[in-house]
MARTI-501818 format. One record per residue (C-alpha): residue in three letters; x, z, y. Coordinates in Angstrom, 3 decimals, always signed. Last residue first. Layout:
! MARTI-501818
{ALA, {X, Z, Y}}
...
***
This chain:
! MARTI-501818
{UNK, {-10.304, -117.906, -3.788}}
{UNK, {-12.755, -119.054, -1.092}}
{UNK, {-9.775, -120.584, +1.142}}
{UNK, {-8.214, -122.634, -1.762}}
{UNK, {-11.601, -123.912, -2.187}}
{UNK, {-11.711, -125.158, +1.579}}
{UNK, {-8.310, -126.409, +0.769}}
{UNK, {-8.802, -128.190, -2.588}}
{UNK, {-12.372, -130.246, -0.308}}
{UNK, {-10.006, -131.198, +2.290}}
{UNK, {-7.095, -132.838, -0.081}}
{UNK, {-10.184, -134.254, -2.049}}
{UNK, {-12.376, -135.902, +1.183}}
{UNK, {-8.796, -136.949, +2.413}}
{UNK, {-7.935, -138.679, -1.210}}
{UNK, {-11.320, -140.060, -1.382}}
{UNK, {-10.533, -141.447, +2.255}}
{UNK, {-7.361, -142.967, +1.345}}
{UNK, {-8.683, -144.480, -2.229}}
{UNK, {-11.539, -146.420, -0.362}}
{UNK, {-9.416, -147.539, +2.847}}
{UNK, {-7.345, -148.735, +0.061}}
{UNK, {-10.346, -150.483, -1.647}}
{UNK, {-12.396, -151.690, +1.644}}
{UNK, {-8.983, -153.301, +3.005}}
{UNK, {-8.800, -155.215, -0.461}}
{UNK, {-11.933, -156.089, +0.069}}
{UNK, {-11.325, -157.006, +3.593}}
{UNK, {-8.303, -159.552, +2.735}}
{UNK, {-10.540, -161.553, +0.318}}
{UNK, {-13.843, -161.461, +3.346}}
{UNK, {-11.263, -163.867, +5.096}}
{UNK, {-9.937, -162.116, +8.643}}
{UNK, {-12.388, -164.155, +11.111}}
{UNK, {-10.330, -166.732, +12.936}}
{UNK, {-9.298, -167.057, +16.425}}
{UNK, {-6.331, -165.077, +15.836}}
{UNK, {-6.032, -162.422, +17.977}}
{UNK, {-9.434, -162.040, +18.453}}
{UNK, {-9.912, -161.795, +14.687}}
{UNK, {-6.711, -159.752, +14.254}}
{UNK, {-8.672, -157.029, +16.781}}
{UNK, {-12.313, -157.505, +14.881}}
{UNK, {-10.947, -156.312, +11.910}}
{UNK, {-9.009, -153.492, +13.630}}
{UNK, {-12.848, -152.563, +14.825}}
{UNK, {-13.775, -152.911, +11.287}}
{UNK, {-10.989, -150.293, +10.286}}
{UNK, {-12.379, -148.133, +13.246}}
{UNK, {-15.286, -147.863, +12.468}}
{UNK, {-14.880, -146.576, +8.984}}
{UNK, {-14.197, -148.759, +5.680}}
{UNK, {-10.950, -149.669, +6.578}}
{UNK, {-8.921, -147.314, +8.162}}
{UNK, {-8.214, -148.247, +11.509}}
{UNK, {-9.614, -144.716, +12.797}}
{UNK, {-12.328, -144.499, +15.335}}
{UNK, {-14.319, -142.863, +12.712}}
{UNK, {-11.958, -139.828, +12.791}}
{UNK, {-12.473, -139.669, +16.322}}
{UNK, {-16.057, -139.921, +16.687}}
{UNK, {-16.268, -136.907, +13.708}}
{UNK, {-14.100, -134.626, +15.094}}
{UNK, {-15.844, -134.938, +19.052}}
{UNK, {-19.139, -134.247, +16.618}}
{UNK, {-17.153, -131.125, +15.223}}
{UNK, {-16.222, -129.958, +18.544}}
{UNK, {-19.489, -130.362, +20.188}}
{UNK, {-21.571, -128.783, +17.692}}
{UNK, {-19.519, -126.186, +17.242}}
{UNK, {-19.651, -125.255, +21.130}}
{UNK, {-23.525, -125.795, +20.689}}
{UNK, {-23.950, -123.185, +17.719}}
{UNK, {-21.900, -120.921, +20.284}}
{UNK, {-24.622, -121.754, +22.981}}
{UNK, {-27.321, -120.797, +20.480}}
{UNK, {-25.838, -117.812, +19.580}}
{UNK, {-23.283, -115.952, +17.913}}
{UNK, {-25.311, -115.887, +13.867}}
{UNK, {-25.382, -119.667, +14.627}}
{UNK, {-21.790, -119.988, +15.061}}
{UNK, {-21.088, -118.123, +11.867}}
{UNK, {-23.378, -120.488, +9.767}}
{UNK, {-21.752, -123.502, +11.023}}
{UNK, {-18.287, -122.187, +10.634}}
{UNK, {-19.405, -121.493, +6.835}}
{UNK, {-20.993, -125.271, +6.248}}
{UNK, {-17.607, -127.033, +8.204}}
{UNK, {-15.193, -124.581, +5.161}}
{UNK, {-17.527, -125.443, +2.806}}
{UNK, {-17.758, -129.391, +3.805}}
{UNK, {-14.138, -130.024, +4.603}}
{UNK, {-11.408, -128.657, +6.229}}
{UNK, {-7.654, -129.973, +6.624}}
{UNK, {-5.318, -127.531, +8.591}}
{UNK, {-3.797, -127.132, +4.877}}
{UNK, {-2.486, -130.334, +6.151}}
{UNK, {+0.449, -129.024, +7.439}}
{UNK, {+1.655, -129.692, +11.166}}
{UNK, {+4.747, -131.561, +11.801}}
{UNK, {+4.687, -133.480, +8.693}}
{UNK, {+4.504, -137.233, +10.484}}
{UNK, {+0.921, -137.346, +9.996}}
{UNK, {-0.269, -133.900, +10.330}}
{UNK, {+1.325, -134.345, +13.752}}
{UNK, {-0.757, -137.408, +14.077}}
{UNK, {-4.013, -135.960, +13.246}}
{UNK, {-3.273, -132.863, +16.389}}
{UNK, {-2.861, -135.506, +18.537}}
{UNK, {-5.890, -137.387, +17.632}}
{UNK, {-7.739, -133.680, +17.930}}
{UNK, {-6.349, -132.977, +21.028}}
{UNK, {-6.978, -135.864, +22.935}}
{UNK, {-10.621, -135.660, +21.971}}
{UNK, {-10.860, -132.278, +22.860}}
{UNK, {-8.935, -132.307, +25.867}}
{UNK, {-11.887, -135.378, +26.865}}
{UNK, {-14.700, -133.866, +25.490}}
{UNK, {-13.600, -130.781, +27.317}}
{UNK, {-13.209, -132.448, +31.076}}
{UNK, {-16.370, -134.589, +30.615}}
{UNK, {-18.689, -131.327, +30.167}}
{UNK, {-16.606, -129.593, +32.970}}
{UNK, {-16.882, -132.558, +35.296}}
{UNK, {-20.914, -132.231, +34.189}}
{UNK, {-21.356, -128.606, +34.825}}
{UNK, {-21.020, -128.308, +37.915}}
{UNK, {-24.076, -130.434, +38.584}}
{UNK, {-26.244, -128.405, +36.419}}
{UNK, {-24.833, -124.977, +37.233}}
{UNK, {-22.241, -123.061, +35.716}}
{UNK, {-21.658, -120.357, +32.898}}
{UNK, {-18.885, -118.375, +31.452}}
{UNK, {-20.125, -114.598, +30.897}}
{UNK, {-17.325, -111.840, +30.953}}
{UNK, {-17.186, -108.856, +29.120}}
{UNK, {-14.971, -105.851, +28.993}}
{UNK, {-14.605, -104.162, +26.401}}
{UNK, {-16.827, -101.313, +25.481}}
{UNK, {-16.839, -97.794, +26.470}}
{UNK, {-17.720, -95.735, +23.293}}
{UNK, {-20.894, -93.275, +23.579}}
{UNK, {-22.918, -91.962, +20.894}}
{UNK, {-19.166, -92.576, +18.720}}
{UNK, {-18.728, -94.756, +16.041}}
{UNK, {-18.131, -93.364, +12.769}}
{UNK, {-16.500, -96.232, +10.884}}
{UNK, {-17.066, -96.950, +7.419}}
{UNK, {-15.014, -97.096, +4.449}}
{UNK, {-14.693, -99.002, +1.569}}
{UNK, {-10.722, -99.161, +0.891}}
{UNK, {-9.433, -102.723, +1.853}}
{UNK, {-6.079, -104.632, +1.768}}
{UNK, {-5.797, -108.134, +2.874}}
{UNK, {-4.451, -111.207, +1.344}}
{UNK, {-4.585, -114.140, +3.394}}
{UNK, {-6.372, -117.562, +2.405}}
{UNK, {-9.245, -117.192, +4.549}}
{UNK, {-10.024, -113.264, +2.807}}
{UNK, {-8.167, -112.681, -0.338}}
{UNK, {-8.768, -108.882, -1.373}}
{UNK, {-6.350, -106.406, -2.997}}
{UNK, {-7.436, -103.480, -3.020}}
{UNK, {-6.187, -100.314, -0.727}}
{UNK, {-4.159, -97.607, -2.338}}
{UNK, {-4.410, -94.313, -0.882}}
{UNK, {-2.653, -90.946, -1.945}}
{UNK, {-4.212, -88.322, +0.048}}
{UNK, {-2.223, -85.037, +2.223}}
{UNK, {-4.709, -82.288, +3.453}}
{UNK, {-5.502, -80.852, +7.186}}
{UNK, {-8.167, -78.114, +7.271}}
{UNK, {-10.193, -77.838, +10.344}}
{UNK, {-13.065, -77.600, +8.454}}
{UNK, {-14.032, -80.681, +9.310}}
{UNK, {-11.482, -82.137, +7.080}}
{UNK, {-8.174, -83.746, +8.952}}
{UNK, {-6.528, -86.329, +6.918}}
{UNK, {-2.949, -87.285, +6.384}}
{UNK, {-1.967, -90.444, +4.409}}
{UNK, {+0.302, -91.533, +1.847}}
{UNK, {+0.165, -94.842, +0.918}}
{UNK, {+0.144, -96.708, -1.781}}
{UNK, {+0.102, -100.628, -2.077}}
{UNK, {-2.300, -102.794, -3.350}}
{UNK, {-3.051, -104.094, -0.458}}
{UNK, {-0.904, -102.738, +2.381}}
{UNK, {-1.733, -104.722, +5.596}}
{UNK, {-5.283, -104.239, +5.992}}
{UNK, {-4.956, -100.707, +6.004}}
{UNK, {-2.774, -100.469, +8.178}}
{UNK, {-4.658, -102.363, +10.901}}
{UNK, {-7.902, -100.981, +10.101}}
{UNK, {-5.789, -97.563, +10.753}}
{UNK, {-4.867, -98.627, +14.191}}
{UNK, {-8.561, -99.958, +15.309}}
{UNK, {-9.746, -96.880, +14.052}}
{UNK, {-7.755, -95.237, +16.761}}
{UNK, {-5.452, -92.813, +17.160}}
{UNK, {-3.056, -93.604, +14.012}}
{UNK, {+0.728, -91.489, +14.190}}
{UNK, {+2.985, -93.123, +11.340}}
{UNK, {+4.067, -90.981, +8.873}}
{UNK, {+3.077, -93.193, +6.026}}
{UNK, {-0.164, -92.743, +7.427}}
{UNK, {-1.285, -90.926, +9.969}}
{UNK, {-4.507, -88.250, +11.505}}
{UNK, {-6.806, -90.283, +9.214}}
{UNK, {-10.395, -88.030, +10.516}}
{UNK, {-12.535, -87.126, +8.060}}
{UNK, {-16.178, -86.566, +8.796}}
{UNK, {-17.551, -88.266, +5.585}}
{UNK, {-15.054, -88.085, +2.431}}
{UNK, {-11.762, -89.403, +1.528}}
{UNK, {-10.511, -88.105, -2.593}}
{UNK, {-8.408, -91.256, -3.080}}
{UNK, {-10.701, -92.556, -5.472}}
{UNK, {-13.871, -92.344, -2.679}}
{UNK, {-11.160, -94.418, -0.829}}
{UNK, {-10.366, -96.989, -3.165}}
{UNK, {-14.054, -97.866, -3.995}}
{UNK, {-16.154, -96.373, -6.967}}
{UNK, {-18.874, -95.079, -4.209}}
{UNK, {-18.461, -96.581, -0.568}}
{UNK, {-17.077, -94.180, +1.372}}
{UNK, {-19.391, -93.188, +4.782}}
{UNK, {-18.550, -92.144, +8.469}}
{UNK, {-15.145, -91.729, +8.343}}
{UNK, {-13.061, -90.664, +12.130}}
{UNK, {-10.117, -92.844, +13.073}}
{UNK, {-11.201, -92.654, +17.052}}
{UNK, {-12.803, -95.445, +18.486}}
{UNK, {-11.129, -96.550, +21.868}}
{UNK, {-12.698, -100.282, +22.182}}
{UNK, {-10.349, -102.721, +22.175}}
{UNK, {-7.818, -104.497, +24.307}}
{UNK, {-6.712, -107.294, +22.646}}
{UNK, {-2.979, -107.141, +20.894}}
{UNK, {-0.731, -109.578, +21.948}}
{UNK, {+2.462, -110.616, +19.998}}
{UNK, {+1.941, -114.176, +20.261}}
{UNK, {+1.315, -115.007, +17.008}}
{UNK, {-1.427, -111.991, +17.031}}
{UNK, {-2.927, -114.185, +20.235}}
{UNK, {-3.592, -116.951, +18.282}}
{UNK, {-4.347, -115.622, +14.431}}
{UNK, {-3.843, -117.898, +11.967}}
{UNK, {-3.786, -121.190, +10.580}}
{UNK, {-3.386, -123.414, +13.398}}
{UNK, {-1.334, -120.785, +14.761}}
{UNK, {+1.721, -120.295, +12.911}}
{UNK, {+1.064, -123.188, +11.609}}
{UNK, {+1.453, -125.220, +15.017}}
{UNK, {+4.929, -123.661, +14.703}}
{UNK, {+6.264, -121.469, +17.124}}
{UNK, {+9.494, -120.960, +18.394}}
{UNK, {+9.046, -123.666, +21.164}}
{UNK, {+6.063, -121.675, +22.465}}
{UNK, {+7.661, -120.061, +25.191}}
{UNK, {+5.123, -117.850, +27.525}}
{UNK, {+5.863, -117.554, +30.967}}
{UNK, {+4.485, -114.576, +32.499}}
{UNK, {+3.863, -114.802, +36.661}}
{UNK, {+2.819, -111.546, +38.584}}
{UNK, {-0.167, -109.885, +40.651}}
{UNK, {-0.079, -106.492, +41.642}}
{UNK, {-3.071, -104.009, +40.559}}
{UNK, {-1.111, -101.053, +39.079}}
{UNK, {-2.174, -101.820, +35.717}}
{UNK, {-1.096, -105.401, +36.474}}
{UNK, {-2.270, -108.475, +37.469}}
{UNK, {-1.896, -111.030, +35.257}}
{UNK, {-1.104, -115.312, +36.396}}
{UNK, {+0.337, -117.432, +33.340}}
{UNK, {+2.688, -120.196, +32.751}}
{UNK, {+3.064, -122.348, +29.195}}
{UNK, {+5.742, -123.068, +27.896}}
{UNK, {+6.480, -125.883, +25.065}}
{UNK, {+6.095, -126.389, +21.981}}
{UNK, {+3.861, -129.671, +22.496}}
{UNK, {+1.035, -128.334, +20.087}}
{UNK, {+0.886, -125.255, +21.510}}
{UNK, {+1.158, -126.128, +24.812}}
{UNK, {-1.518, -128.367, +24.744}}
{UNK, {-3.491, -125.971, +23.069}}
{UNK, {-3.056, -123.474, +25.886}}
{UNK, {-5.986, -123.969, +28.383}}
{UNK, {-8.155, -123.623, +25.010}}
{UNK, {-6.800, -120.373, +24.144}}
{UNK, {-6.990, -118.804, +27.377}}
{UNK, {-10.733, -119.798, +28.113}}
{UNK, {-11.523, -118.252, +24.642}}
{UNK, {-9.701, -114.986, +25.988}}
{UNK, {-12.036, -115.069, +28.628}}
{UNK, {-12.388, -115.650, +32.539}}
{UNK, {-10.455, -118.185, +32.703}}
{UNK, {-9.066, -119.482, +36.284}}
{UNK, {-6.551, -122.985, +35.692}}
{UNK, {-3.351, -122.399, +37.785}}
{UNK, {-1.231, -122.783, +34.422}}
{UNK, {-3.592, -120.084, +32.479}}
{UNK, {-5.132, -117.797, +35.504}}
{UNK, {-5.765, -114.452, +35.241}}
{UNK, {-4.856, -112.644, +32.438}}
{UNK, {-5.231, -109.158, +32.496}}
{UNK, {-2.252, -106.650, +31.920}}
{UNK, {-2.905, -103.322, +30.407}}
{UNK, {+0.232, -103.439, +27.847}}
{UNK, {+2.839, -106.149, +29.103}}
{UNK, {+3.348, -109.114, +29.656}}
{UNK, {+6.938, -110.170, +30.547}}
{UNK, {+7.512, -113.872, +28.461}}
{UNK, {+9.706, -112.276, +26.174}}
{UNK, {+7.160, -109.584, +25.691}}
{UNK, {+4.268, -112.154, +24.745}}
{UNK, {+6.787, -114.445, +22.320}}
{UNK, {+7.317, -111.098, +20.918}}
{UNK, {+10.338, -108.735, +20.355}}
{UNK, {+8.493, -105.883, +20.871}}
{UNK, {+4.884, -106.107, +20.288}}
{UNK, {+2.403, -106.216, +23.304}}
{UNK, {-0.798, -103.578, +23.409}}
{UNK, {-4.557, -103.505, +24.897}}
{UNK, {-4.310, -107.108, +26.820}}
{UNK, {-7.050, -107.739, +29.014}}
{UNK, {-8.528, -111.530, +28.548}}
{UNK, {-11.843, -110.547, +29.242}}
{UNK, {-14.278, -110.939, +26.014}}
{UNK, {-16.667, -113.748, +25.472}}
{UNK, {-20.081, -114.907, +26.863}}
{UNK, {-21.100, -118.335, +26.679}}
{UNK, {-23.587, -119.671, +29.706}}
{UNK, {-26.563, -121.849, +29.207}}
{UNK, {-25.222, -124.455, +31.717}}
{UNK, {-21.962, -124.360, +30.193}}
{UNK, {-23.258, -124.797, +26.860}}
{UNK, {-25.730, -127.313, +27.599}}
{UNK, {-22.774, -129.259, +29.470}}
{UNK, {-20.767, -129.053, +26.012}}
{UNK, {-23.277, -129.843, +23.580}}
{UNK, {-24.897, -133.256, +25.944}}
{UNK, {-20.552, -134.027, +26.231}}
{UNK, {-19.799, -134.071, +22.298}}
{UNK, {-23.164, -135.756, +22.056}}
{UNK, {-22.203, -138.682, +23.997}}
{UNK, {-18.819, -138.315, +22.140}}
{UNK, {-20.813, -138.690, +18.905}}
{UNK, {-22.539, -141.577, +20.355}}
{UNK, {-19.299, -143.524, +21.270}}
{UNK, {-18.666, -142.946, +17.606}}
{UNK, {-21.413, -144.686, +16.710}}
{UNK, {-21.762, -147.438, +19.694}}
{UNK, {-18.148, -148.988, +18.430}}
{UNK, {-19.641, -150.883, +15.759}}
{UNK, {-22.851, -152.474, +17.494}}
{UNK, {-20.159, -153.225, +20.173}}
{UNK, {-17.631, -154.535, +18.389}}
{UNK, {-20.126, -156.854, +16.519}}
{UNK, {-21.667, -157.946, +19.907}}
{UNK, {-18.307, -159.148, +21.376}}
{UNK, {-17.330, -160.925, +18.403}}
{UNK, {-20.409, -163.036, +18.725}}
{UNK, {-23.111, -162.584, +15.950}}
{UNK, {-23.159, -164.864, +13.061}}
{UNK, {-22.446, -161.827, +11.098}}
{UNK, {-24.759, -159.496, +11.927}}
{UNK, {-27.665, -161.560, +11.334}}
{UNK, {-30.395, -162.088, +13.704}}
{UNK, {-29.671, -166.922, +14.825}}
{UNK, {-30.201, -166.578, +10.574}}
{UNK, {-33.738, -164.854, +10.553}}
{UNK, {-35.652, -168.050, +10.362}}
{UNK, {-33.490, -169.497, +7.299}}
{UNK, {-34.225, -166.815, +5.101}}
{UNK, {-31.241, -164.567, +4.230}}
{UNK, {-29.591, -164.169, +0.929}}
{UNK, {-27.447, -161.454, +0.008}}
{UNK, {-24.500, -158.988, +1.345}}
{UNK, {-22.635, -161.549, +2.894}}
{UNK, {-25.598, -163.339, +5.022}}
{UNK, {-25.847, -160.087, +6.562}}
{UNK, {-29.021, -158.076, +7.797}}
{UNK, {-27.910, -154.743, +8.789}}
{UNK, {-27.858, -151.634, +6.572}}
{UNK, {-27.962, -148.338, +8.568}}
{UNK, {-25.738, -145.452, +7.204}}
{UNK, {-25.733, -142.018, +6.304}}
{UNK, {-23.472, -138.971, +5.586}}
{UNK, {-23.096, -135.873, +3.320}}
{UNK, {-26.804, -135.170, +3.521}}
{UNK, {-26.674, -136.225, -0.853}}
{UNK, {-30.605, -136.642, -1.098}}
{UNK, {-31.755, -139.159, +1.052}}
{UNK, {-33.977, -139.641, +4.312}}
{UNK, {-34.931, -143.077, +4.700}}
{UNK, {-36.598, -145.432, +7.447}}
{UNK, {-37.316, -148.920, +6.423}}
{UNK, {-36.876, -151.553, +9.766}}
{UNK, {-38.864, -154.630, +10.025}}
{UNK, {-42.357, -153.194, +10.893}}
{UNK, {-41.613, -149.531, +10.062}}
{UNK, {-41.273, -148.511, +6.253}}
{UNK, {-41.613, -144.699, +5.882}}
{UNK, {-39.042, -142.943, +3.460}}
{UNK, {-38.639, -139.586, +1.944}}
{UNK, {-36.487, -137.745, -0.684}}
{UNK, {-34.479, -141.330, -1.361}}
{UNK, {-32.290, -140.835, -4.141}}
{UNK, {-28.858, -141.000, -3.074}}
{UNK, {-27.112, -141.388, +0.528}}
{UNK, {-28.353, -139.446, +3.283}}
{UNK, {-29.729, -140.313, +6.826}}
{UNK, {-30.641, -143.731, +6.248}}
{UNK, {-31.761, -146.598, +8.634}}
{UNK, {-32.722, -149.922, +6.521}}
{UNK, {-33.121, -153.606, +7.327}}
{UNK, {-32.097, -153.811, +10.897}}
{UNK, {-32.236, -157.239, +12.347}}
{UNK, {-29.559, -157.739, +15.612}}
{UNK, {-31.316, -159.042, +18.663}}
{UNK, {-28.437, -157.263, +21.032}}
{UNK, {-30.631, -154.161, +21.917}}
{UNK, {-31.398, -153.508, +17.733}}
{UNK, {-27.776, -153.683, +17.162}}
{UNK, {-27.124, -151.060, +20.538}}
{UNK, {-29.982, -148.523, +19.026}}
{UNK, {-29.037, -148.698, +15.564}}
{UNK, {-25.485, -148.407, +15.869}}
{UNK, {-25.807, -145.347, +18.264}}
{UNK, {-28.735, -143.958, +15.973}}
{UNK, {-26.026, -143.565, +13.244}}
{UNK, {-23.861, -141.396, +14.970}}
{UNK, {-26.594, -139.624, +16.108}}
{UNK, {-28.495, -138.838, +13.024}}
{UNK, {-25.586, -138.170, +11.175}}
{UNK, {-24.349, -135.193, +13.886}}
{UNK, {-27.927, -133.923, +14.045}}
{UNK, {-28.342, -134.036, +10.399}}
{UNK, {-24.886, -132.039, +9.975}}
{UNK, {-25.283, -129.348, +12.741}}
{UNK, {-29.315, -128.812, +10.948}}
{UNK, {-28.192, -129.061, +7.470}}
{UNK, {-24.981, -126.821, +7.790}}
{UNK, {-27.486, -124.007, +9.880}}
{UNK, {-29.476, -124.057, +6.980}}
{UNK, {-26.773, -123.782, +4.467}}
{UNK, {-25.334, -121.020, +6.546}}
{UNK, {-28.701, -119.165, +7.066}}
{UNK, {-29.913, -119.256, +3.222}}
{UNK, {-25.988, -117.729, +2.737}}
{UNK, {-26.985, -114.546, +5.033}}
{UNK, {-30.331, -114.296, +3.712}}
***
């Protein structure tokens, strides 16, 4: 059920992002008198098509995509009537625009996602920090165990999501970033977090606030077993139902939380752990957690189960949401960050500065999908946004055979008051060609890479 979701939820994100992409060329080539032969969501073997009264409409087999196929005197013949309608004997002006309406349509949908979100509200969890690690960028900076963030450079948030996206810029700059707690004891401070020892890596690829040195606040669930799994590491190691871990490797646990913690970060390692029975006994275990690769990082686990108590105080919550007209200036102001940060994030994978292990492709964009549908419908709509903001960017591009290499086209042609010769393009279509094969590949090896 759980993989029928995540290809569902893939097909739905990735038909609505096609659809709209490709609408936005339709729509503005249709408005300037330009003849549309075919619209296609797909690219294959036609699974359905319906032929309106100029225009065929297809839905193909490979979802990976989609076009719409104008009439062009370069791509075959064209009667003599339809001539004043084909694409290219429009006006410059009229090409970039039928060209540049796709991606402008993505953003469009970037900012639809984003207001519905923030209109809907998005719950998250409030930025209270349950521990800080010595020696941390956090404990350099002065937080401290119990504090709650605030503000993030004067900005409110009222979740750690909130404090994550206020930061990017920092992150990606290296440099610090300011930010208003109050205290266990209720007073208000600064914390300036440094970011120049950090690599984007560091957190592109891993955990944010675990970079940092921060440890969420959590709920206080004592170390107690609920159920082994049979023929896992801990039924081995001799752990039953109704043990509590009182340490391991001498060092104290209290909370499940602690002894996840441990666990995870010993695969295939021993370790010697102390266990309380429930008859009051206490016995020493030898434990070795498997091996287990988990998004690219090996983690230990045993097959255990937590018993959580009748009643746990939970974290914290706190629900983002706005009305209508609020919403809009926040709709614009995250398509825009967005926008800026993903070009800016491209060009440090550019010139090395980030690694391109950051690169996802279709498994990695079909799993995220499937998580952010199990959250929600607003969460669904974050994803949305952010991969449809991805996808008008990347398009915008000068790499031939995408928006943006046509676009570049169009920018020599103005330039020099001559069409670039259709010689020149081809070989444009055959680099742009082996570059985004390459990109497909290099994204396609990492998303694999991340499975295994």
């Amino acid at each position: 059920m759980e993989l029928l979701q995540t290809l569902a939820s893939f097909i739905v994100a990735l038909g609505v992002l096609v659809a709209v992409h490709e609408f936005g060329h339709f729509w503005v080539a249709r408005r300037l008198g330009v003849k549309i032969l075919r619209f296609s969501l797909g690219f294959g073997r036609p699974l359905w098509r319906r032929q309106g009264r100029e225009t065929e409409f297809v839905v193909a087999a490979i979802p990976l995509g989609g076009y719409v196929k104008m009439l062009d005197e370069r791509e075959g013949d064209v009667p003599a009537e339809d001539l004043p309608r084909a694409f290219n004997r429009q006006p410059l002006s009229t090409r970039v625009a039928v060209v540049i309406a796709g991606p402008l349509a993505n953003f469009l949908l970037a900012f639809g996602a984003y207001w519905l979100t923030l209109v809907l509200g998005v719950s998250g969890p409030q930025p209270l920090i349950g521990a800080v690690a010595p020696d941390s960028v956090a404990a350099h900076g002065g937080l401290r165990a119990e504090d709650r963030v605030l503000a993030v450079d004067g900005v409110a948030t009222a979740t750690w999501d909130g404090v994550f996206r206020r930061a990017l810029d920092a992150i990606l700059d290296g440099s610090q970033l300011t930010l208003r707690v109050r205290g266990a004891d209720g007073g208000e401070r600064y914390a300036d977090l440094d970011f120049g020892g950090l690599g984007i890596d560091d957190i592109g690829e891993g955990d944010f606030l675990g970079a940092l040195g921060i440890t969420p606040l959590r709920p206080q669930i004592p170390p107690v077993i609920e159920r082994v799994v049979p023929g896992q590491p801990a039924a081995r190691a001799g752990l039953r139902a109704g043990d509590r871990v009182i340490s391991a490797d001498g060092q104290p646990l209290t909370t499940w939380f602690d002894w996840v913690d441990v666990v995870r970060a010993h695969p295939a390692r021993s370790l010697s752990i102390e266990v309380a029975r429930n008859d009051g006994t206490t016995i020493s275990l030898q434990l070795t957690p498997a091996a287990e690769q988990v998004d690219g990082e090996t983690i230990g686990r045993i097959g255990a189960e937590v018993r959580v108590p009748e009643h746990v105080e939970p974290v914290p919550v706190a629900l983002e949401r706005y009305d209508a007209f609020e919403a809009l200036g926040g709709a614009v102001e995250r398509t825009w960050s967005m926008s800026v940060t993903t070009l800016r994030f491209l060009g440090k994978m550019i010139t090395g500065e980030a690694s391109v292990r950051n690169l996802s492709g279709p498994i990695s964009i079909a799993q995220f999908a499937g998580q952010s549908a199990k959250l929600g419908v607003a969460r669904f709509l974050e994803f949305l946004a952010l991969v449809s903001v991805s996808l008008g960017v990347l398009n915008l591009l000068p790499i031939p055979l995408l928006d943006g290499g046509h676009l570049l086209y169009y920018l020599i042609e103005f330039v020099a008051r001559r069409p670039v010769s259709e010689s020149v393009q081809m070989y444009g279509q055959q680099i742009g060609l082996v570059v985004l094969l390459g990109l497909m590949g290099l994204a396609v090896y990492n998303d694999i890479l991340r499975m295994l």
